[in-house]
ZAVO-108956 format. One record per residue (C-alpha): x, y negated, z negated; residue number from 0; residue in one letter. Coordinates in pm, 1 decimal. Example, Ala and Ser with C-alpha at 12.3 -4.5 7.8 and 13.67 -1.06 7.14 Angstrom:
residues 2
ATOM         X         Y         Z    i  aa
ATOM    1230.0     450.0    -780.0    0   a
ATOM    1367.0     106.0    -714.0    1   s
end
This chain:
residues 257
ATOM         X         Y         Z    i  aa
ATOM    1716.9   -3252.6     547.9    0   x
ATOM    1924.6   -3000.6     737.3    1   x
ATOM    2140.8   -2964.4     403.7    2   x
ATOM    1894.8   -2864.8     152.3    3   x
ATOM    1997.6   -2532.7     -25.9    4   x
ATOM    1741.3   -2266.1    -123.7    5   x
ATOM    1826.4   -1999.1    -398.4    6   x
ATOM    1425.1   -1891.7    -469.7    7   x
ATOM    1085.3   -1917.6    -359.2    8   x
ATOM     800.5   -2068.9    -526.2    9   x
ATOM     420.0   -2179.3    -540.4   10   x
ATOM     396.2   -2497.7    -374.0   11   x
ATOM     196.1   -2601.4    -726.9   12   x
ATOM     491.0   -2496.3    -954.8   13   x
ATOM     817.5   -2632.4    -680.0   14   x
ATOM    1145.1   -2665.4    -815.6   15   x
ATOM    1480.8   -2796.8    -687.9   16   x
ATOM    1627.9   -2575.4    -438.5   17   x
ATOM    1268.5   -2377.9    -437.2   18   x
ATOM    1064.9   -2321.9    -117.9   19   x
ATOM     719.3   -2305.2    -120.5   20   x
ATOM     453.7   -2256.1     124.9   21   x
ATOM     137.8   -2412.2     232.8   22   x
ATOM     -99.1   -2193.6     353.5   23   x
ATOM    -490.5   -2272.3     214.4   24   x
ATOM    -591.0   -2623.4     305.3   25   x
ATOM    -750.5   -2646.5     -54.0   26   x
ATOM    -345.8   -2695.1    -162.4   27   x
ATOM    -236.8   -2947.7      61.9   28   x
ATOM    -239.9   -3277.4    -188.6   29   x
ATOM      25.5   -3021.6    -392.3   30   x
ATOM     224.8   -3111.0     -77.4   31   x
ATOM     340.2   -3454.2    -163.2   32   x
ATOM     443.6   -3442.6    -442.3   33   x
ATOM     619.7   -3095.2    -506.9   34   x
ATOM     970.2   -3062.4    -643.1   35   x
ATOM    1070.4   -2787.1    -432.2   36   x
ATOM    1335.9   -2877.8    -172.9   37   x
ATOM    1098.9   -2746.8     113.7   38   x
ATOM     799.4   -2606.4     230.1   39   x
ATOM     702.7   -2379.3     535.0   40   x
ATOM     391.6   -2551.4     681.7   41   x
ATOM     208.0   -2478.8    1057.8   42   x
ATOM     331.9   -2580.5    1346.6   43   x
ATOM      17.9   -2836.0    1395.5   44   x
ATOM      49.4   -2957.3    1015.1   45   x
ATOM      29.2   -3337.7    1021.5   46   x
ATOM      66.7   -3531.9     704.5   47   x
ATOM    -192.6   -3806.8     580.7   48   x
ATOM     121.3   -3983.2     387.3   49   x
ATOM     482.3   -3946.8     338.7   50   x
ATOM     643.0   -3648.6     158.3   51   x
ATOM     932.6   -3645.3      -7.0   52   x
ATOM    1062.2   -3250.4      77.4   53   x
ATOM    1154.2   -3077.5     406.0   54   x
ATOM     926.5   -2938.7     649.1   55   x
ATOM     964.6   -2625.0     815.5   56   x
ATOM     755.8   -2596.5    1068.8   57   x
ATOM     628.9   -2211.7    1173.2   58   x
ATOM     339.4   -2040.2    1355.8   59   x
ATOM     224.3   -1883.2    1024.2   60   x
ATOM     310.9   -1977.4     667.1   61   x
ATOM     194.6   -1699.1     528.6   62   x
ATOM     341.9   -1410.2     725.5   63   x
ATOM     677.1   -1626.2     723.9   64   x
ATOM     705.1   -1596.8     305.9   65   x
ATOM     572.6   -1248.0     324.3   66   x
ATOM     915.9   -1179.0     530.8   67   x
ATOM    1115.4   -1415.5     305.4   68   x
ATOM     962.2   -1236.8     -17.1   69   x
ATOM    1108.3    -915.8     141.0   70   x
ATOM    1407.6   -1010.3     236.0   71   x
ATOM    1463.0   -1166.8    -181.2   72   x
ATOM    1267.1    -805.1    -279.6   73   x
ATOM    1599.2    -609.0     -93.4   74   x
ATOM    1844.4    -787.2    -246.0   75   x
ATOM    1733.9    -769.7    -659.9   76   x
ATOM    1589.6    -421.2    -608.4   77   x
ATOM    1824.4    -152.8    -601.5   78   x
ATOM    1725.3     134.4    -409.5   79   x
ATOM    1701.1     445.5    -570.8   80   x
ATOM    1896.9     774.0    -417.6   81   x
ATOM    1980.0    1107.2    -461.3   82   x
ATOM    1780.7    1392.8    -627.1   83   x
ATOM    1704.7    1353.5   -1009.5   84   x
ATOM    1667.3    1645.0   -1258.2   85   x
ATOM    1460.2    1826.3   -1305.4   86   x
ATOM    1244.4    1870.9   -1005.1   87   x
ATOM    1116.2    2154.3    -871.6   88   x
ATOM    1114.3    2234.7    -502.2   89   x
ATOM     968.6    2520.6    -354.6   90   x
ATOM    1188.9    2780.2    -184.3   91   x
ATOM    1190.4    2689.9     169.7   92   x
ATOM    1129.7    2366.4     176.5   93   x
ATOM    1389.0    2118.7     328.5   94   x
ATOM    1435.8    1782.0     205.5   95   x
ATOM    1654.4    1552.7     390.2   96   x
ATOM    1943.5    1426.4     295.7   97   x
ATOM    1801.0    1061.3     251.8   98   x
ATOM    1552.2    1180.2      18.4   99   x
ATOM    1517.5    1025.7    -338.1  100   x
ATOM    1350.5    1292.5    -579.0  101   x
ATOM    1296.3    1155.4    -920.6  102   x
ATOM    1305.0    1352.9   -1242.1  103   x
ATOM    1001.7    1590.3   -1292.2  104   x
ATOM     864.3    1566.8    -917.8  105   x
ATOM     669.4    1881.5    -806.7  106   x
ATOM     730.7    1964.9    -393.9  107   x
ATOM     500.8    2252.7    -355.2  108   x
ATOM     529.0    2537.0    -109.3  109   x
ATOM     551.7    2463.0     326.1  110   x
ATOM     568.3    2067.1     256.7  111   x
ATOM     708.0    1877.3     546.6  112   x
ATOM     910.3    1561.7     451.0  113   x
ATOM    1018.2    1294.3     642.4  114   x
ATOM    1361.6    1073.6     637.6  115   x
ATOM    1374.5     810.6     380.2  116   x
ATOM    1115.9     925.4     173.1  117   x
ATOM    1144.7     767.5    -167.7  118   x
ATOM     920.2    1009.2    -434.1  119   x
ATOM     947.4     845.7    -793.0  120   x
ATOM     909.1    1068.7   -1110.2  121   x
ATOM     612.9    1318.5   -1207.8  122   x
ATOM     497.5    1263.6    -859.4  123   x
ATOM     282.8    1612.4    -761.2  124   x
ATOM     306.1    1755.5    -370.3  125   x
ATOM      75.5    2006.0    -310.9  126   x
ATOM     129.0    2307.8     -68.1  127   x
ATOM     119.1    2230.7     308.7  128   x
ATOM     161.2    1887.1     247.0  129   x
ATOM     346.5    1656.5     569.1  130   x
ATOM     465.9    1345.4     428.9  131   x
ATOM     608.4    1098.0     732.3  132   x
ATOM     931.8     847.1     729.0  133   x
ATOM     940.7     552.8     519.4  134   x
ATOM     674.1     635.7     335.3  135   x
ATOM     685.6     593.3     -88.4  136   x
ATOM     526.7     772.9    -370.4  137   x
ATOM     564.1     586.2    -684.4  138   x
ATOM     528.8     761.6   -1004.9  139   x
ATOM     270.4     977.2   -1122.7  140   x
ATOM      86.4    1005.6    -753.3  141   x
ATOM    -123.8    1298.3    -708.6  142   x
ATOM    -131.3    1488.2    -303.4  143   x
ATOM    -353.6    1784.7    -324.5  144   x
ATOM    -267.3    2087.2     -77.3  145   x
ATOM    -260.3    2035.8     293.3  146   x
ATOM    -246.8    1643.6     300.0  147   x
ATOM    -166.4    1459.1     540.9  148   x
ATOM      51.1    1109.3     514.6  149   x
ATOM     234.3     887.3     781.9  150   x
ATOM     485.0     665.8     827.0  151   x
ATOM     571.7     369.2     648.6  152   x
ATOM     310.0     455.4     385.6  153   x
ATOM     312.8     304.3      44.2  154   x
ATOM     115.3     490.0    -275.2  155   x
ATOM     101.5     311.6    -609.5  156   x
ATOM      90.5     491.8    -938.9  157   x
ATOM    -222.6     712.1   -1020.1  158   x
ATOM    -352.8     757.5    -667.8  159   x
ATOM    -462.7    1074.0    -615.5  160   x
ATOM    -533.7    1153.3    -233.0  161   x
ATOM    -717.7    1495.6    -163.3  162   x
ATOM    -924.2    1546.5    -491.1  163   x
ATOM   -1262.0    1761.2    -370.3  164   x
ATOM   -1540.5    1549.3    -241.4  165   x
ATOM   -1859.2    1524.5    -470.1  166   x
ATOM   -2043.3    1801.9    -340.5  167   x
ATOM   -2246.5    2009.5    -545.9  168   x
ATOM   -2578.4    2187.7    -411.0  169   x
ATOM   -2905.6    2218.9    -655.7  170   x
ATOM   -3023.9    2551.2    -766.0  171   x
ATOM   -3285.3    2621.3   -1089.9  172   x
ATOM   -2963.0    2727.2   -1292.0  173   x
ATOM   -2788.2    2357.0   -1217.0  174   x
ATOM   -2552.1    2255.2   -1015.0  175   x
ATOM   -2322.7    2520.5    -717.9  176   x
ATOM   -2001.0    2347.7    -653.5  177   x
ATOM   -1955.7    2296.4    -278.2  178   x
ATOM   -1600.8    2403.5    -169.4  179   x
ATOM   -1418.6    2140.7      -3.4  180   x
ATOM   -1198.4    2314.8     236.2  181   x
ATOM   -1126.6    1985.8     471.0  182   x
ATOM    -838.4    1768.1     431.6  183   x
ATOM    -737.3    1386.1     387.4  184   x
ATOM    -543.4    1218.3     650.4  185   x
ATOM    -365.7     886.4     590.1  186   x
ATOM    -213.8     706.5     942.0  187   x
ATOM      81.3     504.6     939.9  188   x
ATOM     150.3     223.4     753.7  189   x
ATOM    -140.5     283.8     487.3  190   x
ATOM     -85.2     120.4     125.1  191   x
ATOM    -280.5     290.0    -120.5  192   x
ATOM    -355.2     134.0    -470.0  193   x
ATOM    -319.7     235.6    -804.0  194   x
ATOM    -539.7     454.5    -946.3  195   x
ATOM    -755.4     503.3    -588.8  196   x
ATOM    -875.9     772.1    -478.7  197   x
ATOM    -947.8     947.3    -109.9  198   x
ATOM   -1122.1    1279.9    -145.5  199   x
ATOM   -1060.8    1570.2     102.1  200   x
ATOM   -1324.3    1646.2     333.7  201   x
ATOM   -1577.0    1918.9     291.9  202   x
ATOM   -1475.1    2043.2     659.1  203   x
ATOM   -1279.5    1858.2     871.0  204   x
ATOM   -1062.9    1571.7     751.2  205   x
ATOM   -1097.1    1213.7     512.3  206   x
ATOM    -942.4    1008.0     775.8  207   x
ATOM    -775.5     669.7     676.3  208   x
ATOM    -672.8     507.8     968.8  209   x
ATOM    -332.4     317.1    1097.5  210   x
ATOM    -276.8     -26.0     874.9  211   x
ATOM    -534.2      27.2     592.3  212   x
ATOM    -445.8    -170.4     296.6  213   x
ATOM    -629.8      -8.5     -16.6  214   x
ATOM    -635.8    -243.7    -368.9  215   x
ATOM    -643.9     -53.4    -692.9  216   x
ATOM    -949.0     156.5    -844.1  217   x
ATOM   -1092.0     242.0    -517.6  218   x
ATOM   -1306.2     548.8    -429.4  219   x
ATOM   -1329.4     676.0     -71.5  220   x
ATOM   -1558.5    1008.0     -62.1  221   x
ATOM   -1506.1    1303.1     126.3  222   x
ATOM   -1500.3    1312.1     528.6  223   x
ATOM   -1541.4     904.0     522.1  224   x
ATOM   -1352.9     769.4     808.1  225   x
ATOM   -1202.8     405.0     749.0  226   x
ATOM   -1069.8     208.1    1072.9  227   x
ATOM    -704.5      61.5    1141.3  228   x
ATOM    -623.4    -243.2     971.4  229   x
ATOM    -946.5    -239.7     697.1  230   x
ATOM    -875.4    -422.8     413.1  231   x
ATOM   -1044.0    -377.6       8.7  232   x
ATOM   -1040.6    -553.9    -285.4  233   x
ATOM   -1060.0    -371.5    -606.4  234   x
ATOM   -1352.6    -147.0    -711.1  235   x
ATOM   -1475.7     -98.3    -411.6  236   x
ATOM   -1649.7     227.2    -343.3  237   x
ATOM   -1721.4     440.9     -50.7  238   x
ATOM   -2000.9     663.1     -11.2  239   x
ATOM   -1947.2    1028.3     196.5  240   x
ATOM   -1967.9    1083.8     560.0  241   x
ATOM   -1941.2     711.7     583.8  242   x
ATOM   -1784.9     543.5     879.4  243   x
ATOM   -1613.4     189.2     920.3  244   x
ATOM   -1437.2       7.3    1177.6  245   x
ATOM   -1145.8    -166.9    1218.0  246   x
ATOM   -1025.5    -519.4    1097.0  247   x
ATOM   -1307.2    -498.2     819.6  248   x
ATOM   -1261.5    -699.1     509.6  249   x
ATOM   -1448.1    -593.0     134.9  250   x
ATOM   -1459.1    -830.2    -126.0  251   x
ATOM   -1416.1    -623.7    -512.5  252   x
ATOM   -1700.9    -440.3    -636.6  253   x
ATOM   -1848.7    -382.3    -273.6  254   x
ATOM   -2049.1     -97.4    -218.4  255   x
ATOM   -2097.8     112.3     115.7  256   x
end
């Protein structure tokens, strides 16, 4: 039905009148027939086993195609927050560009580098030396130690702290001698970073979180770990130090490396 009107989205499970849903998971597809919503984005080679009663819309991949419908709906109901709030503080020297949004009781420490459209949310802390890229957003309460490094089109939930010392710490008879972690932490472009995760700094050398990594919350990535493009994890996840992983890797929660 060429006519149909669509004013929301929806799970195929829960479909409404002028809802679209998706199917996606084969496990969902008896949901299919008899939905209320007014259509549903299936594959291309999708063949039903018995009549439906809502519109098709056939595409190479359901899932990608509501994850650009889900933005497009995100754009419209959330307003976009501008300007520079007060009080901040920004160190002297530093240039922020006129794009910027700077919420109340941010902290921009000394030699940062900023990008264009950089969105920082309140109580956000920049260290010294930091180089924040374009696009990229720091939602409240986000923690960059000094001399971080973050790209493009990065996303960082609340709590994550990114450049915390690595867990190093040398035995003597007295206890423990803290090992000082003068390395860095390097996130690529288009990195999202949970809440309340963590990537240490290296102890020499760089933390290095590669191009398309997609970090769930309450994840720990030890110092000079190096995590390849387009690695996905699942919650509580943990990473020991010095490890290395590839790309395209997927970690179910609570995995341990």
């Amino acid at each position: 039905d060429g006519e149909v009107k669509i004013s929301t989205i929806a799970k195929i499970e829960e479909g409404h009148p002028r809802a679209i849903s998706f199917l996606a998971n084969p496990k969902y597809t008896h949901y299919i027939y008899d939905t209320a919503s007014s259509a549903v984005l299936v594959s291309n080679d999708f063949v039903p086993e018995r009549p439906v009663k809502t519109t098709l819309i056939r595409v190479a991949d359901p899932y990608t195609t509501v994850a650009h419908l889900l933005k497009m709906v995100e754009s419209m109901i959330t307003p976009q927050p501008k300007g520079i709030e007060q009080p901040v503080y920004v160190a002297e020297g530093v240039e922020l560009p006129d794009d910027i949004y700077l919420g109340a009781f941010a902290y921009i420490g000394k030699d940062c580098l900023i990008g264009k459209n950089v969105k920082i949310y309140p109580q956000v802390y920049v260290g010294d030396r930091v180089v924040i890229g374009d696009n990229t957003v720091l939602y409240s309460g986000v923690k960059i130690y000094h001399g971080c490094k973050i790209g493009n089109n990065c996303i960082l939930h609340s709590g994550a702290v990114i450049g915390a010392d690595g867990f190093g710490f040398a035995p003597t008879p007295k206890g423990y001698e803290k090992i000082p972690q003068i390395g860095i932490t390097i996130l690529e472009d288009h990195v999202e970073i949970g809440a309340n995760t963590c990537v240490d700094r290296a102890t020499m050398g760089a933390t290095i979180v590669h191009s398309g990594v997609k970090l769930d919350n309450l994840i720990q990535v030890a110092h000079n770990d190096e995590i390849g493009s387009h690695t996905v994890m699942a919650a509580q996840a943990g990473v020991a130090g010095s490890t290395k992983i590839g790309e395209w890797c997927m970690f179910g929660g609570q995995v341990g490396i």
